[in-house]
C-alpha positions in Angstrom: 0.0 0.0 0.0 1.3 3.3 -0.9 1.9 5.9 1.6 -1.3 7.8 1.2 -1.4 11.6 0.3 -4.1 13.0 2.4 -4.0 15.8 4.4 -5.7 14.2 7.1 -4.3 10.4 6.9 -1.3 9.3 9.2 0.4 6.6 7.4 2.1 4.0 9.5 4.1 0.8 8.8 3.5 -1.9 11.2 5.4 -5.2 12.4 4.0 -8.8 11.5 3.8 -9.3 15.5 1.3 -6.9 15.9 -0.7 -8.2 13.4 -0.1 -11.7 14.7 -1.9 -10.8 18.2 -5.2 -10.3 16.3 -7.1 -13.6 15.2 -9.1 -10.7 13.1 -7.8 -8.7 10.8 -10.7 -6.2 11.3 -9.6 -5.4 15.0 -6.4 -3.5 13.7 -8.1 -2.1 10.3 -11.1 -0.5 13.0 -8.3 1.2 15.2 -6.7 2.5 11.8 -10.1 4.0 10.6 -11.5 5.1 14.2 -8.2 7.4 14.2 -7.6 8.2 10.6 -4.3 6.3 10.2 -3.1 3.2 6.8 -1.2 1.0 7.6 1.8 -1.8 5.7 2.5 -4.8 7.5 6.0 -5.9 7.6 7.9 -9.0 8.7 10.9 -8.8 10.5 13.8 -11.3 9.9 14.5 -12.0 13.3 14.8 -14.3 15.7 13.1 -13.4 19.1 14.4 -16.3 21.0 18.2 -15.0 20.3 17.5 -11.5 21.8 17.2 -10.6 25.8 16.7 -13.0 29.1 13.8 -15.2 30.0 14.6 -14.8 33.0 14.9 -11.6 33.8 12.6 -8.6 33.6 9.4 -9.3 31.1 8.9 -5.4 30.0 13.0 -5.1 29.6 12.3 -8.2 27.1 9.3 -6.5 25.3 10.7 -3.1 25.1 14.2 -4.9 24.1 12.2 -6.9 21.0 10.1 -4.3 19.7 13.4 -2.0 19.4 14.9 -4.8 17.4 12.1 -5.9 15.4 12.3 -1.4 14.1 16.0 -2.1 13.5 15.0 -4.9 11.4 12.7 -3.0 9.8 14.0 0.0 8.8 16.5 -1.5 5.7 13.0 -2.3 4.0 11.4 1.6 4.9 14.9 3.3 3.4 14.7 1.3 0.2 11.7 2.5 -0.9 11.2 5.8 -3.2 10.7 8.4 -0.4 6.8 9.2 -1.9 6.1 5.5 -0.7 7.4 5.3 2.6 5.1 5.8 5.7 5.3 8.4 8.4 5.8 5.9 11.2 6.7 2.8 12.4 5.2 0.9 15.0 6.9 -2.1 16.5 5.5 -4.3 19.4 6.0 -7.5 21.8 4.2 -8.9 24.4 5.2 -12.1 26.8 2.9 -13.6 29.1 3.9 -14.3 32.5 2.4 -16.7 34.9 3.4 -17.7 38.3 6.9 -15.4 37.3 7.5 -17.0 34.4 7.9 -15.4 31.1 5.9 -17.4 28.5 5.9 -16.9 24.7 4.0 -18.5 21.8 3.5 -22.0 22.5 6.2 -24.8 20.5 4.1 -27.7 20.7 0.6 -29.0 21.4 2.2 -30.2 24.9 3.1 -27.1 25.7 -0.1 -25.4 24.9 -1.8 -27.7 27.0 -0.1 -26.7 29.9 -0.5 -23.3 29.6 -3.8 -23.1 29.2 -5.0 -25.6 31.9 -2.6 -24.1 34.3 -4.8 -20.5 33.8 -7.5 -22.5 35.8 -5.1 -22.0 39.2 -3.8 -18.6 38.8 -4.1 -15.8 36.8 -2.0 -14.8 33.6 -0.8 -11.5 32.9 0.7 -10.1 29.9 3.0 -7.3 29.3 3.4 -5.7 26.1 5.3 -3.0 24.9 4.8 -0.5 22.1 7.3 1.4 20.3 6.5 4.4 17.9 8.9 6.1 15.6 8.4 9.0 13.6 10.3 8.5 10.3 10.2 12.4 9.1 11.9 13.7 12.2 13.2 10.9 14.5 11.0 11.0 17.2 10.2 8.3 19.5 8.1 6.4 22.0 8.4 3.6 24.2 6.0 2.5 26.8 5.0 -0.5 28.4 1.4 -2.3 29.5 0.5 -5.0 31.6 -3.3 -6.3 32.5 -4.2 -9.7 34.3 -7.3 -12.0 33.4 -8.6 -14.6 35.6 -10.7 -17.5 34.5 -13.0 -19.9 35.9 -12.3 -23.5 35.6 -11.0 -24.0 31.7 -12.5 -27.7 30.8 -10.2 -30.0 28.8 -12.5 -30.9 26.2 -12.2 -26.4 25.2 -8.0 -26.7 25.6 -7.9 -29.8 22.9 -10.5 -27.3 20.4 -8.3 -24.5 20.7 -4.7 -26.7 20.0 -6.7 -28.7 17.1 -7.8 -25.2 15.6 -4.2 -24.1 16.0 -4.9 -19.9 16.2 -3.5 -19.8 20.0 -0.1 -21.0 19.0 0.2 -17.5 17.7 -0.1 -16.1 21.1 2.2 -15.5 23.7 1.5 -18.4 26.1 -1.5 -19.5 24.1 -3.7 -16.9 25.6 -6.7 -15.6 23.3 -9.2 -14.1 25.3 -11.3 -12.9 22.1 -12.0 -16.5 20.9 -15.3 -17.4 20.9 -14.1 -21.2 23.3 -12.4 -18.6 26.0 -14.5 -15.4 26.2 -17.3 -16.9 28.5 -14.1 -18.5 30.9 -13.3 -15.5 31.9 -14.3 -14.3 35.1 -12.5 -10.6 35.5 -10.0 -8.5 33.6 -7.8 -6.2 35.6 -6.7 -3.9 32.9 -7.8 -3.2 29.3 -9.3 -6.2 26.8 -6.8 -4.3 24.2 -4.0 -4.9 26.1 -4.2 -8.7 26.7 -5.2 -8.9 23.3 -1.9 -7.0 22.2 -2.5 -3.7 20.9 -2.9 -1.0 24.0 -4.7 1.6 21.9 -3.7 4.5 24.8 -0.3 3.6 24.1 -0.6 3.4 20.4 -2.5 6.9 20.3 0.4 8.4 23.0 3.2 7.2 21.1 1.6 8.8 17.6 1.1 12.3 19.4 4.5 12.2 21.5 6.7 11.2 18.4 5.7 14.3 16.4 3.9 17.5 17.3 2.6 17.7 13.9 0.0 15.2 13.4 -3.9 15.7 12.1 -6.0 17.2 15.0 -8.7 14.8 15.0 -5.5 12.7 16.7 -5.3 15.0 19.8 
């Protein structure tokens, strides 16, 4: 998609994660159109398991990949003809952790099992950071979100659905709150639905107005 041309469009190239964290396209094409933004999605070349500790801090880890998924990135931004190439870029991670442990995308069916039953005992949190850069003058954002959701008993018959239909092993620690199977498990959120599900739309917003003072007012 070309950069568009409008005086009132914010263009924006995003990272394959982000896109990743949505089982719907439409949940990231309604925050571009509530806020007047298009959007690319590019893939980083990277390998996420290479970069940072799992044992360490979880938003050092997030705010660590999202800055080198945008390094990754920007070789494909400067080779295009300057017309084409978006006003920002916005890179993201998020981790799960549970019981202190950082978990990521699930590896095998085993391991998705685990996860998910184990939300039945205690509650999962995520962390996720977002990092917007503003290509035209080299502004930039970082911030950081976490929000906890606590189910009620998950049944196994539900944890076999979701590994046969395979979406969750797209999600840090197999967590999908949206899906139809795990929407009526949950019992409270403490924090935004946006936020477990990947995209914090306050930081988004944030990041777009703190990286630039020059951006459409229907953003402010």
């Amino acid at each position: 998609m070309k950069a568009s041309t409008g005086v009132r469009t914010v263009t924006a190239a995003i990272d394959q994660k982000l896109r990743e964290l949505f089982s719907s396209p439409e949940l990231l094409q309604e925050l571009a159109d509530q806020y007047g933004f298009s959007f690319d999605i590019l893939t980083a070349d990277l390998d996420e398991r290479s970069i940072g500790s799992r044992a360490g801090s979880p938003e050092q880890l997030v705010t660590m990949l999202a800055k080198a998924k945008a390094d990754a990135l920007m070789p494909q931004l400067e080779a295009r003809p300057a017309q084409e190439r978006p006003r920002f870029l916005i890179t993201c991670d998020q981790v799960v952790v549970y019981k202190g442990r950082i978990l990521e995308k699930p590896e095998s069916a085993n391991e998705a099992r685990q996860f998910i039953s184990g939300y039945s005992e205690a509650a999962p949190s995520t962390v996720g950071s977002v990092l917007v850069q503003d290509l035209s003058n080299c502004g930039q954002y970082s911030a950081v979100d976490s929000a906890t959701v606590h189910f009620r008993p998950i049944p196994d018959d539900t944890i076999e659905q979701l590994i046969q239909e395979g979406t969750i092993f797209y999600c840090a620690g197999g967590l999908m709150i949206e899906h139809p199977l795990v929407a009526p498990l949950i019992s409270a959120i403490e924090g935004t639905r946006d936020s477990i599900m990947g995209l914090p739309q306050r930081l988004v917003l944030e990041g777009l107005l703190a990286a630039s003072d020059t951006l459409p007012s229907h953003l402010d």
